[in-house]
C-alpha positions in Angstrom: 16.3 -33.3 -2.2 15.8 -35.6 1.2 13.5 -37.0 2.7 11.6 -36.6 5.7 12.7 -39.6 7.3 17.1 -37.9 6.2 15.4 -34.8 8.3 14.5 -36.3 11.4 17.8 -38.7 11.7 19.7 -35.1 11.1 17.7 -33.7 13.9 18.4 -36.7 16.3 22.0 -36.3 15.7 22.6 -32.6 16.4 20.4 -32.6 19.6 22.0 -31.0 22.4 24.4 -29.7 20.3 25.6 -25.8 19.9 22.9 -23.9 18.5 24.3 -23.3 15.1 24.7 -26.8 14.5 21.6 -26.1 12.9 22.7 -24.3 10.2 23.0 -28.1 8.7 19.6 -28.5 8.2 19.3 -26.1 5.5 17.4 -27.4 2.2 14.8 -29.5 0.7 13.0 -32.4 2.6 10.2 -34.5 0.6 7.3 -34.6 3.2 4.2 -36.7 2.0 2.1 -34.4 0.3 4.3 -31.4 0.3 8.0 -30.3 0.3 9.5 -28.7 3.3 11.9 -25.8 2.6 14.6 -24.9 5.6 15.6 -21.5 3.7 17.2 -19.8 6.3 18.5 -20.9 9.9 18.4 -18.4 12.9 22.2 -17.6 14.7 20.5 -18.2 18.0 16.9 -18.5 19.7 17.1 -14.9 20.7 17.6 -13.8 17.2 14.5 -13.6 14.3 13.6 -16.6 13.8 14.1 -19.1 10.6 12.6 -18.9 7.2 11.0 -21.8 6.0 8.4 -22.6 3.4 6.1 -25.1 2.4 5.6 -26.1 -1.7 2.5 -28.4 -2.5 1.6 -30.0 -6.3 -1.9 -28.7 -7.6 -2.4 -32.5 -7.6 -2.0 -32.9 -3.9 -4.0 -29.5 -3.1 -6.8 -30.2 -5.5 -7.9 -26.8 -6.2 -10.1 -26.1 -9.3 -8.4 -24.6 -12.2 -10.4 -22.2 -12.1 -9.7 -20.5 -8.7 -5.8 -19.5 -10.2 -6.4 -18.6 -13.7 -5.2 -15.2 -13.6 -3.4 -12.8 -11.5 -6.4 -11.8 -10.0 -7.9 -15.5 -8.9 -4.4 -16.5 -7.9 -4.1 -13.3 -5.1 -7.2 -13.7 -4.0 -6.6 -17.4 -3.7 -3.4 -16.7 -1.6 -4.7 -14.3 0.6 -7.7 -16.6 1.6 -5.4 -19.6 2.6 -2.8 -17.3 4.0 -6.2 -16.5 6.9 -6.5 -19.8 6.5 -3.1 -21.0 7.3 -2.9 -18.4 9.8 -5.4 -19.7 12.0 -4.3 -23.4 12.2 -0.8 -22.1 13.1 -2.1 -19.8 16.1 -3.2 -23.2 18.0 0.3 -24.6 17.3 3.0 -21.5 18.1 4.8 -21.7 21.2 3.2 -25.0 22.2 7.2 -26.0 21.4 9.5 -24.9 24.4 12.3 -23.6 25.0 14.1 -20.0 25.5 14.0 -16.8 23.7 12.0 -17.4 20.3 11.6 -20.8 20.5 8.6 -22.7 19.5 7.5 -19.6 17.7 5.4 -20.5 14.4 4.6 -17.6 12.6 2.5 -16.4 9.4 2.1 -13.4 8.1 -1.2 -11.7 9.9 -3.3 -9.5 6.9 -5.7 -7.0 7.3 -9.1 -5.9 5.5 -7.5 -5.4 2.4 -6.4 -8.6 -0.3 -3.1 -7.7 -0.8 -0.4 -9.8 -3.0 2.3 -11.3 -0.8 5.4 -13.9 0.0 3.3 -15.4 2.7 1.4 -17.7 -0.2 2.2 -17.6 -3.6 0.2 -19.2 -6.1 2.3 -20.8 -9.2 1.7 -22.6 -12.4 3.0 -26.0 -10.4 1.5 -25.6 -7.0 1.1 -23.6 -4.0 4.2 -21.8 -1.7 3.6 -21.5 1.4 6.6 -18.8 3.6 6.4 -18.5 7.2 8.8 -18.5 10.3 9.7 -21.1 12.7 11.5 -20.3 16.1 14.2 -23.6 16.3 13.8 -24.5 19.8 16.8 -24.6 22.4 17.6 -24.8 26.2 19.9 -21.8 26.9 21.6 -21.9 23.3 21.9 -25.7 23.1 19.6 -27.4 20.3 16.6 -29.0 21.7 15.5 -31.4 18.6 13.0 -33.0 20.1 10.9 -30.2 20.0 11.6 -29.2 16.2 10.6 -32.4 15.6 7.3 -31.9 17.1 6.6 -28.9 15.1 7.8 -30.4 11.5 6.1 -33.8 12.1 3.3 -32.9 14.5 2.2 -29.7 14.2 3.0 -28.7 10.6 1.7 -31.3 8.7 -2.1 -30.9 10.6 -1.6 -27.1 9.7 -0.7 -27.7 5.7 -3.5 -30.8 5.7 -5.9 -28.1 7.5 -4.9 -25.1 5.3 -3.6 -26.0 1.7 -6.2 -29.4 0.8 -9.3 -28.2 -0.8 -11.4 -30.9 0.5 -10.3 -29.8 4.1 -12.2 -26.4 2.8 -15.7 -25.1 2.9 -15.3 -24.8 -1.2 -18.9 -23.1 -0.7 -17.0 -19.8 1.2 -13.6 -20.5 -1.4 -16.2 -20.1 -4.4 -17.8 -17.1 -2.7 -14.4 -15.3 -2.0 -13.3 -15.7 -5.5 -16.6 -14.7 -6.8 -16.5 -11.3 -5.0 -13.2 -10.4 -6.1 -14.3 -11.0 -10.0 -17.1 -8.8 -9.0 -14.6 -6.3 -7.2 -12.6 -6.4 -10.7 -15.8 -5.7 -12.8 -16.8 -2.7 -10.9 -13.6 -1.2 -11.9 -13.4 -1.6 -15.0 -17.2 -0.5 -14.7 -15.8 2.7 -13.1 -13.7 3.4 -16.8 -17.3 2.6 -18.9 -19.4 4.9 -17.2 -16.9 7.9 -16.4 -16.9 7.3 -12.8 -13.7 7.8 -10.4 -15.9 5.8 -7.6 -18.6 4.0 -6.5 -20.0 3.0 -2.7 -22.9 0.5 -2.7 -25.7 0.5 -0.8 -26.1 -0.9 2.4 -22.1 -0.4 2.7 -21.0 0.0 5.9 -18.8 2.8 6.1 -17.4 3.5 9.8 -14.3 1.8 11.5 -14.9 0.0 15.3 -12.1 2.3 16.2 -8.9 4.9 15.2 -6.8 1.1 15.5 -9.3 -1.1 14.2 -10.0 -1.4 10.5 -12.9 -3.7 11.2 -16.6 -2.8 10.6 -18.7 -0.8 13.4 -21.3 -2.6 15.0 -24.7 -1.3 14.6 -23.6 1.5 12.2 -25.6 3.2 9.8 -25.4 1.5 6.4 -25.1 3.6 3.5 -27.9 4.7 1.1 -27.3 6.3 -2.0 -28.8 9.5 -2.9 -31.2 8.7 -5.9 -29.7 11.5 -8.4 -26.2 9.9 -8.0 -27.7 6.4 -7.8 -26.0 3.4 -10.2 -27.3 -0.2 -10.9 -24.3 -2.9 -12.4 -25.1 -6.3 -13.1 -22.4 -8.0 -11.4 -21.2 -11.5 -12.9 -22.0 -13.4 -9.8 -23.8 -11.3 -7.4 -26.6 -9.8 -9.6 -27.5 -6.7 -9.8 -26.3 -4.3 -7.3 -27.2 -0.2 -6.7 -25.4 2.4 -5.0 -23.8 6.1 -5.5 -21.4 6.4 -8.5 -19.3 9.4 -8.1 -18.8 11.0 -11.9 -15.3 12.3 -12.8 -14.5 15.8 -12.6 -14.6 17.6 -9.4 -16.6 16.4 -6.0 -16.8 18.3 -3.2 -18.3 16.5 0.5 -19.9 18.7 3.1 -21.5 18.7 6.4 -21.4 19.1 9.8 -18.7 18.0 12.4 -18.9 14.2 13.3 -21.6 13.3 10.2 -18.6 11.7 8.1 -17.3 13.1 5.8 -14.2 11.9 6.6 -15.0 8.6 7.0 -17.0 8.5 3.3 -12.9 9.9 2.0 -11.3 7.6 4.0 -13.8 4.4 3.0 -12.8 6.2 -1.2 -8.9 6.4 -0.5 -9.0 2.6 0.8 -11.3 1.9 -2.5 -8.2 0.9 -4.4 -7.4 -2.4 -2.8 -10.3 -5.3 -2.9 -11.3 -5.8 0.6 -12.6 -9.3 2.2 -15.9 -10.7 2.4 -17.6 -8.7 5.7 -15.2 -5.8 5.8 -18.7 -3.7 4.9 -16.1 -2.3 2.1 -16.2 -4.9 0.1 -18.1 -2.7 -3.2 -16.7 0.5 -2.0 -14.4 0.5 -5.5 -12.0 3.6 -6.4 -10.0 4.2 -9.4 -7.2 2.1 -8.8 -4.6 5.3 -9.6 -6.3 7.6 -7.3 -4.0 9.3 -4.5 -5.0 10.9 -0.8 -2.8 13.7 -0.6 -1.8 16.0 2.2 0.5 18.6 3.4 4.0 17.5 5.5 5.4 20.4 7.2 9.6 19.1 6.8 9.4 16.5 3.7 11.9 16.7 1.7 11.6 17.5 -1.9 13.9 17.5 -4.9 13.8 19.1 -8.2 10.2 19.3 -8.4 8.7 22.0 -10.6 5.9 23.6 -8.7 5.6 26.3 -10.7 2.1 25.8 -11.5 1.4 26.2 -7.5 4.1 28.4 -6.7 5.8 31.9 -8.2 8.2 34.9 -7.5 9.5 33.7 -4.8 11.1 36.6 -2.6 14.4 34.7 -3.0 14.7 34.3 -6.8 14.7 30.8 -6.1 13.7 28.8 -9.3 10.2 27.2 -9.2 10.6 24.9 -11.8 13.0 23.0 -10.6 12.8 23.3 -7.0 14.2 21.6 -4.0 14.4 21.6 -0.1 15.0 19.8 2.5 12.5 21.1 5.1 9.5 22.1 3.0 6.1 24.2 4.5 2.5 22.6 4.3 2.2 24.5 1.3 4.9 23.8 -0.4 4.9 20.2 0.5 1.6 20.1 -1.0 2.1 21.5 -4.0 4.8 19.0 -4.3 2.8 16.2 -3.7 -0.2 17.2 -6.2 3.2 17.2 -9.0 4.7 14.3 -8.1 0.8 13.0 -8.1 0.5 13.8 -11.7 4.0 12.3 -12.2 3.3 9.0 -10.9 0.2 8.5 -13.1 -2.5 9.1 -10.4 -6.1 10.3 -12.2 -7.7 11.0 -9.2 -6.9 13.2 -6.1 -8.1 13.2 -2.8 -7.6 16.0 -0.2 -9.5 16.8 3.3 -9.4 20.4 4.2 -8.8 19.6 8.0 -4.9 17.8 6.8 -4.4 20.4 3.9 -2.5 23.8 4.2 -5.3 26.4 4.3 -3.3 28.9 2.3 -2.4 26.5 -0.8 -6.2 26.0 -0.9 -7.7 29.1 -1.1 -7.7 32.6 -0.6 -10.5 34.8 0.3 -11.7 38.0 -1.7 -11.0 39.9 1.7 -7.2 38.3 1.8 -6.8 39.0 -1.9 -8.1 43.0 -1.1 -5.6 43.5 1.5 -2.5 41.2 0.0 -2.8 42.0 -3.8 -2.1 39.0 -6.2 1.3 40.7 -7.1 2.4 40.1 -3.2 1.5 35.9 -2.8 3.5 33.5 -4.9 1.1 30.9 -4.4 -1.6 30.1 -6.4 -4.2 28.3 -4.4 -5.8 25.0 -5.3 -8.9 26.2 -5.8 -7.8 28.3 -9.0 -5.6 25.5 -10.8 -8.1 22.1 -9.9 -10.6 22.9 -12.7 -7.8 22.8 -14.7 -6.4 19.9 -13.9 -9.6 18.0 -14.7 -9.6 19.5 -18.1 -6.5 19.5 -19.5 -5.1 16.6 -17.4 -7.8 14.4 -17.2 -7.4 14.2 -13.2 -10.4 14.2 -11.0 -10.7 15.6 -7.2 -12.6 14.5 -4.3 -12.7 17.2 -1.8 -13.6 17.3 1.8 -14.8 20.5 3.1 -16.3 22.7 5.6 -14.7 26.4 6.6 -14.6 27.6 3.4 -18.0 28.2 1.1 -15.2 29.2 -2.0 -15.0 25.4 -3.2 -18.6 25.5 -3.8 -18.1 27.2 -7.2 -15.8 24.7 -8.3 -17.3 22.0 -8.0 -19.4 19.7 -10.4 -21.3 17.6 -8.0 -21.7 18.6 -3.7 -22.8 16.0 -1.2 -23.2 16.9 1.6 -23.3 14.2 4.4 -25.8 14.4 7.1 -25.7 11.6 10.0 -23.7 9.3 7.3 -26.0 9.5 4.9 -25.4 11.2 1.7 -27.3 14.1 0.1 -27.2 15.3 -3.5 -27.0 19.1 -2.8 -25.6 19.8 -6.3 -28.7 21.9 -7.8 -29.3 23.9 -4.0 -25.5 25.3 -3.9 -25.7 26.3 -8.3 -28.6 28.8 -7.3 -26.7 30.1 -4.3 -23.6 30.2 -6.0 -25.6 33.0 -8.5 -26.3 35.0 -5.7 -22.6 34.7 -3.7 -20.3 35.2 -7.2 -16.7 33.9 -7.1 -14.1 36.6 -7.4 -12.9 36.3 -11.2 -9.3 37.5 -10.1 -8.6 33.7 -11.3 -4.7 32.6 -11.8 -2.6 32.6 -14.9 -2.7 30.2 -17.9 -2.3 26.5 -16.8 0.9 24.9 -17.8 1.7 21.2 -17.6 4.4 20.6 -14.9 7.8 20.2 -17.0 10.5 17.9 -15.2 13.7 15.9 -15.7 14.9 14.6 -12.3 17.9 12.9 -12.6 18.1 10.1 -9.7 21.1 10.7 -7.1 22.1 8.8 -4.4 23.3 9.3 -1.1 26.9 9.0 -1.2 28.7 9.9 1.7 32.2 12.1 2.0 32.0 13.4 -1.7 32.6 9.9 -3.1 35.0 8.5 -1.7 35.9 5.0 -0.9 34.0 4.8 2.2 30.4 3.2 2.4 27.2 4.5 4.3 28.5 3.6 7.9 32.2 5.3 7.3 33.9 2.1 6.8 36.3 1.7 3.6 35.0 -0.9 0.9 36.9 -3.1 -0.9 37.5 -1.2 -4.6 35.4 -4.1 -6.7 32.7 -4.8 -4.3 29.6 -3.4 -4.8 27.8 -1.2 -1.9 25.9 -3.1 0.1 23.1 -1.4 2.1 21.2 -2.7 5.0 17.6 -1.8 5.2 15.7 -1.8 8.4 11.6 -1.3 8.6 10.1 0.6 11.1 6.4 -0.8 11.0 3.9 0.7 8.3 5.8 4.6 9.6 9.1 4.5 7.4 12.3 2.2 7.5 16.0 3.2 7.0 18.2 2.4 4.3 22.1 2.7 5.7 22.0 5.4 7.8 19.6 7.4 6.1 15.7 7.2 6.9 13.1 7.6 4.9 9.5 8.6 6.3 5.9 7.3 5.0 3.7 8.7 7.6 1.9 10.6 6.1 1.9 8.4 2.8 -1.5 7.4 3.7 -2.7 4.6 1.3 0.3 2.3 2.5 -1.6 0.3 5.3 0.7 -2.6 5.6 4.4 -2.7 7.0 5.2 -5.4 4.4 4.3 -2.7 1.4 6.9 -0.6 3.6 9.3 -3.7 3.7 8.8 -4.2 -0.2 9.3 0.0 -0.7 12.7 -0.8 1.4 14.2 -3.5 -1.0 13.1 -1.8 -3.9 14.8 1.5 -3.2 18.1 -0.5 -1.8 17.8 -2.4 -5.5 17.8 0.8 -7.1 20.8 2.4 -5.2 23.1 -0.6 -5.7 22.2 -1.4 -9.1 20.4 1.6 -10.7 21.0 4.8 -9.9 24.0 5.9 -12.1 23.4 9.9 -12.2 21.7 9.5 -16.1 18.3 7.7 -15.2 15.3 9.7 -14.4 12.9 9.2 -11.2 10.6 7.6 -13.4 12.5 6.0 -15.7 14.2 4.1 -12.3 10.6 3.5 -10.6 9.0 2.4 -13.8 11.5 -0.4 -14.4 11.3 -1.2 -11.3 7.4 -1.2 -11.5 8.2 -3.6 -14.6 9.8 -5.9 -13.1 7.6 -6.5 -10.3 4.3 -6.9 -12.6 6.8 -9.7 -14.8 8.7 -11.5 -11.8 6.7 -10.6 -8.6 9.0 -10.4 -5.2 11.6 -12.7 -6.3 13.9 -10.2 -8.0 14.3 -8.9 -5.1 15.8 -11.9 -2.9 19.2 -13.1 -2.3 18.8 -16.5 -2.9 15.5 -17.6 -1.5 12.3 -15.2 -0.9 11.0 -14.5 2.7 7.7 -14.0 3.9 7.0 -10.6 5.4 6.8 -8.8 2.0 3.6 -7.2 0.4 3.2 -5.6 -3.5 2.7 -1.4 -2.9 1.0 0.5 -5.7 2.9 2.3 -8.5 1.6 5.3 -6.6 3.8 4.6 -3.0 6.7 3.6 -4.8 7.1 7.1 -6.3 6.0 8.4 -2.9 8.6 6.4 -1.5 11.6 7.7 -3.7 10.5 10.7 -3.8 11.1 11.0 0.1 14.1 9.7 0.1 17.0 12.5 1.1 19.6 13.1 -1.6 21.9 15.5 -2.6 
């Protein structure tokens, strides 16, 4: 290791210099309080920019023990000084000059949700801090002097600002890890009492907009309806109330515009912690539970849907069933499978982004197309089912069809954003509107065995994914590009997450990227299941975080996904 004083006589001496004379300045420079990292040097000022990160001692930071004791203190603890680095660094970035990227400073920019990331990692010997630094130039000759502003002017204001507990209000630090301790208690409050959700009073439910995830001004706040009502004793907050949904099946009604929608939407966001003010801060969901929809074109492969989907005109096996342009029904049967696959106890489906035919079928439909003539079994007829003999919940949005209401073990029906307990109203009309009994077949467990393929171009030949012949004992080598929170592609294949709608961060969508590239080059050998490939790969992200994943040093720009988007991911991607 150098020191900072080695650093800045290396800078004097390559200014003015070819930009790649840079490259030199790669490694470890003892800084006062903190070591600065050069991981990663950009080829030129027009390209993305350098990867550098920042280590500090517990010792110099001064935190209390206390606030990284466990996995959950030390994420919540990284997410609050990742804001918190954020901010000092906006006043510094592009205050540097130069052309293209230059003066650029950085730092990853998160969202309502506490997610676990590169940007700031919390470890038993200090705190890492990963951002990106634009290295200034004139044209594409080095212009030192003004990387030596931002490593010895601006930088060191940012970490003091940032990463020193005394520079902190330790009254908002204490009250940030206090909430997500309380967050963490709800759920496993949610397990105690046989509950798949809960939404606290005086939560504020509605968005500012369709691309804004912050709270509406001068919403209504929610009130719990007093059948469905819950009191917890939170560790630090006290005692809190609010609606506790119970397991089993949960339909929400109402009119157009009183949201429903919004109360799903505020559940399927339930399973990340949110930050202090998001309004969702005690909205808590079952951390497994999944929003699923139908895709008209995903691809799908060897998934047995049988339990959806029958007797197909074709012949074509249901059991084991694959296509690479799927319907809305099929792609939602699919999904529901691949739900139960991936360990999800709770499912969440809105009738307005379902297929209307895999949910239910009228008594008029069934008169005129007999049971014999439709190989799919709707929803409706299998989700009782699933509850019982698969211990899987559903949460159910809707409002065409007056069918669902028979199914369901508790209705709300929401009416201006409030919530109504409506349960006891529909049981009496349900006695006077009886259900057709023309119910499905005998429920049978989905059985599967997916083998894991790969993608291998020209029958397996010598040629990689771009057509170019590899070298016999080199490995493949894949190149993965992101294309925001959407999808990325990996070689020349794309994979697309749209409609994978609990990712909400393109760094989840970077981490899905690496972790499917891992498991082309190094674990998909034609005898490993789907799961058996995500689950290690599950594995080794709880036990090592990120950093199996890098090549030498980790970048920021990466966030953990859920179990659940991992298998969504794979199970996207197009193979043979």
């Amino acid at each position: 290791m150098q020191s900072s004083n080695q650093l800045q006589d290396m800078l004097h001496s390559i200014n003015r210099k070819s930009y790649p004379a840079y490259k030199s300045l790669k490694g470890e420079y003892q800084f006062n309080k903190y070591v600065l990292s050069i991981d990663h040097v950009q080829g030129d000022p027009f390209a993305s920019p350098s990867h550098i990160s920042v280590k500090i001692f517990h010792r110099e930071a001064g935190f209390p023990a206390e606030y990284y004791k466990d996995k959950l203190t030390r994420i919540t603890l990284a997410d609050y000084l990742t804001r918190r680095f954020e901010q000092q660094v906006n006043r510094y970035t592009f205050r540097a000059k130069g052309s293209g990227k230059s003066g650029l400073i950085s730092v990853t920019r998160c969202g309502q949700e506490v997610l676990e990331r590169t940007a700031c990692e919390i470890t038993d010997q200090g705190i890492i801090a990963r951002f990106f630094v634009g290295f200034p130039a004139n044209g594409r000759t080095i212009n030192a002097g003004e990387l030596e502003k931002i490593f010895f002017e601006f930088l060191p204001v940012c970490v003091e600002k940032a990463f020193v507990y005394r520079n902190l209000s330790g009254k908002d630090l204490e009250n940030t890890i206090f909430l997500a301790e309380d967050q963490a208690y709800i759920r496993e409050e949610l397990k105690k009492r046989s509950l798949v959700a809960f939404v606290n009073d005086g939560a504020i439910l509605p968005r500012e907009s369709g691309i804004s995830s912050k709270p509406m001004k001068g919403s209504v706040t929610f009130s719990s309806p007093e059948s469905l009502r819950v009191t917890m004793a939170l560790p630090h907050k006290g005692k809190i109330t609010g609606m506790g949904i119970p397991k089993g099946i949960t339909l929400i009604v109402g009119g157009g515009y009183h949201g429903k929608s919004t109360l799903l939407n505020a559940l399927e966001l339930g399973v990340y912690n949110h930050i202090q003010g998001d309004g969702r801060e005690y909205v808590i969901t079952d951390s497994t539970a999944q929003k699923l929809r139908s895709e008209d074109g995903r691809f799908v492969k060897d998934v047995d849907i049988s339990l959806f989907i029958n007797d197909l005109p074709n012949k074509k096996d249901t059991t084991c069933f694959s296509t690479e342009d799927a319907s809305g029904s099929t792609s939602q049967a699919a999904g529901i499978v691949e739900g139960i696959e991936s360990g999800s106890k709770a499912f969440l489906l809105d009738e307005d982004t379902s297929a209307t035919n895999f949910m239910v079928r009228d008594a008029f439909m069934q008169q005129v197309i007999s049971r014999e003539k439709e190989p799919i079994t709707p929803f409706l007829e299998r989700v009782r089912d699933l509850y019982k003999k698969e211990g899987i919940s559903t949460i159910l949005v809707a409002g065409s069809s007056g069918a669902f209401f028979h199914i369901a073990d508790t209705v709300i029906q929401m009416d201006n954003y409030m919530p109504v307990d409506i349960t006891e109203k529909v049981r009496e009309l349900c006695r006077d509107y009886p259900l057709n009994e023309n119910m499905a077949a005998g429920f049978k467990a989905p059985q599967s065995h997916r083998i894991m393929s790969k993608n291998t171009p020209l029958n397996g030949s010598k040629k990689d994914y771009y057509g170019h012949f590899k070298a016999q004992d080199k490995p493949e080598r894949l190149k993965v590009k992101v294309h925001g929170r959407d999808g990325f592609s990996i070689g020349k294949q794309e994979v697309d997450l749209r409609y994978v709608e609990q990712l909400i961060d393109s760094e989840q969508t970077g981490v899905l990227g690496a972790l499917l590239k891992y498991a082309v080059e190094k674990l998909i050998d034609g005898k490993r299941t789907l799961p058996e490939i995500v689950e290690l790969l599950c594995s080794k992200l709880e036990k090592e975080g990120l950093s199996f994943l890098s090549e030498g040093y980790t970048s920021c720009g990466y966030a953990v996904p859920r179990r659940q988007e991992v298998y969504a991911c794979f199970n996207r991607y197009r193979r043979p």
